[in-house]
C-alpha positions as CSV (number, residue, x, y, z in Angstrom):
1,X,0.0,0.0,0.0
2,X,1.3,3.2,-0.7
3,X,0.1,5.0,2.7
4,X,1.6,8.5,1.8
5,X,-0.9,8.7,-1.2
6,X,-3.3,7.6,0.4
7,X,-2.7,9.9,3.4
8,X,-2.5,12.9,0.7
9,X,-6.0,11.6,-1.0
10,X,-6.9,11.3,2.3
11,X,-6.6,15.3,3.3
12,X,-7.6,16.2,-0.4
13,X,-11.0,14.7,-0.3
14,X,-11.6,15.3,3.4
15,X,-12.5,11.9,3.4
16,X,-14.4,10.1,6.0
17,X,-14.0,6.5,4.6
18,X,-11.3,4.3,2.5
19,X,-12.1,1.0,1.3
20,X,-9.0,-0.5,-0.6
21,X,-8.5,-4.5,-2.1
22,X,-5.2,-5.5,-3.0
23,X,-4.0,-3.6,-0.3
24,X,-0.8,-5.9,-0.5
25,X,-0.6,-5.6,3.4
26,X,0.9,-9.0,5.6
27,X,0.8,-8.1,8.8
28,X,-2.1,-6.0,10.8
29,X,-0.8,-2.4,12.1
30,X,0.9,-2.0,9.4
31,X,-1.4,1.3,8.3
32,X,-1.6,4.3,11.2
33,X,-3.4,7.4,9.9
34,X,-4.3,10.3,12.2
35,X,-7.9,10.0,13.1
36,X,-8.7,6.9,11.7
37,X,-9.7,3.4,12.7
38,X,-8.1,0.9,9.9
39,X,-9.6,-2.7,9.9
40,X,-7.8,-5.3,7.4
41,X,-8.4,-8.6,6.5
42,X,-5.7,-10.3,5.6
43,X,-5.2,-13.6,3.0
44,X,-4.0,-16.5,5.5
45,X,-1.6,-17.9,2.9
46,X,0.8,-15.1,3.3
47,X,0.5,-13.5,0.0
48,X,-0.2,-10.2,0.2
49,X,-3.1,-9.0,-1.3
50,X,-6.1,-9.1,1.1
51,X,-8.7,-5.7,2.1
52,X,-8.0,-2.1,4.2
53,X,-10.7,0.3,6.0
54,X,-10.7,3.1,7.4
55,X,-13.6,4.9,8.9
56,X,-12.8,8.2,11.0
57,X,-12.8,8.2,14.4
58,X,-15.6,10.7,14.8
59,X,-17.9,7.6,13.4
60,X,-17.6,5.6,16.0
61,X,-16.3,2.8,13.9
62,X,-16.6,-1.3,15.1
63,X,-15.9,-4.6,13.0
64,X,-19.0,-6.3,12.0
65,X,-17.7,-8.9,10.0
66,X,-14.8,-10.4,8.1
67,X,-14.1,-12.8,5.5
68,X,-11.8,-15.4,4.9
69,X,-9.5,-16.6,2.2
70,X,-12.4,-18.4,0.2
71,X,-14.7,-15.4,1.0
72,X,-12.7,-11.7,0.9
73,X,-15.0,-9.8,3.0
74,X,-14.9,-7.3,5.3
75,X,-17.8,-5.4,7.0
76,X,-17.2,-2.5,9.1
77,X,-20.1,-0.1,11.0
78,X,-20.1,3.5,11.7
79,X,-22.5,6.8,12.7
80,X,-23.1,9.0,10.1
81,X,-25.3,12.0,11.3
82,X,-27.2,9.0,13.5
83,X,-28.0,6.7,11.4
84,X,-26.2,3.9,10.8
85,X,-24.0,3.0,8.1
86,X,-22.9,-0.2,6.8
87,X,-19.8,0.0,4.9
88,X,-18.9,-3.6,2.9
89,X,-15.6,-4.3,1.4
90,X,-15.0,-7.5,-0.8
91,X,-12.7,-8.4,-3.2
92,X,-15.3,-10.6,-5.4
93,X,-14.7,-13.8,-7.4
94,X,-13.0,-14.0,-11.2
95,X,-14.9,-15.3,-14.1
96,X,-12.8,-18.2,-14.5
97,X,-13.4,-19.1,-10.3
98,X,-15.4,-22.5,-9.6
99,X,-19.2,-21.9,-8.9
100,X,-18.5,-23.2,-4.9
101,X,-16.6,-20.0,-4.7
102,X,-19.0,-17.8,-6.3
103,X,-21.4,-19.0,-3.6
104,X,-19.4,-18.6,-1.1
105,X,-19.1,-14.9,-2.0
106,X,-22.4,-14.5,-2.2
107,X,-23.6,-16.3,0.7
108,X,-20.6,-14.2,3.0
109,X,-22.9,-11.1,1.3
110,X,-25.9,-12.4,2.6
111,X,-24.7,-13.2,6.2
């Protein structure tokens, strides 16, 4: 990931939220921004890749749900002007992927 463009998008866009796949991150703590909660779910094979979020602080952000290997998902939950706000990150399936996959996607999406 590289965190001083994002950090520079970031402040640019005033930016409450970053959702990011491919985030090529292998450990967690990797990414510290000011003011920001950054969830990651990382692939359990150890090859990079895998999904970032940040929500501010001021959103009271909390993990909801995440993903595995077979299912890249990762659901995080803030407060946004008092309602709730569901925000889902998911690296989804490639055409050539078996159909068991696909479901599994989809079925993490349900959950």
């Amino acid at each position: 990931m590289k965190l001083k463009s994002l950090k520079q998008n970031i402040d640019q866009f005033k930016a409450g939220a970053f959702l990011i796949q491919e985030s090529k991150l292998y450990k967690k703590g990797q990414v510290d921004i000011e003011d920001f909660q950054v969830f990651v779910l990382l692939r359990n094979k150890g090859e990079g890749g895998g999904l970032a979020t940040g929500l501010h602080r001021s959103f009271d952000p909390v993990l909801i749900s995440e993903g595995d290997d077979q299912a890249e998902v990762l659901v995080v939950q803030g407060s946004v002007g008092g309602n709730d706000i569901r925000f889902i990150n998911g690296y989804g399936f490639q055409e050539s992927d078996e159909d068991e996959k696909r479901k599994q996607f989809f079925a993490r999406l349900d959950e």
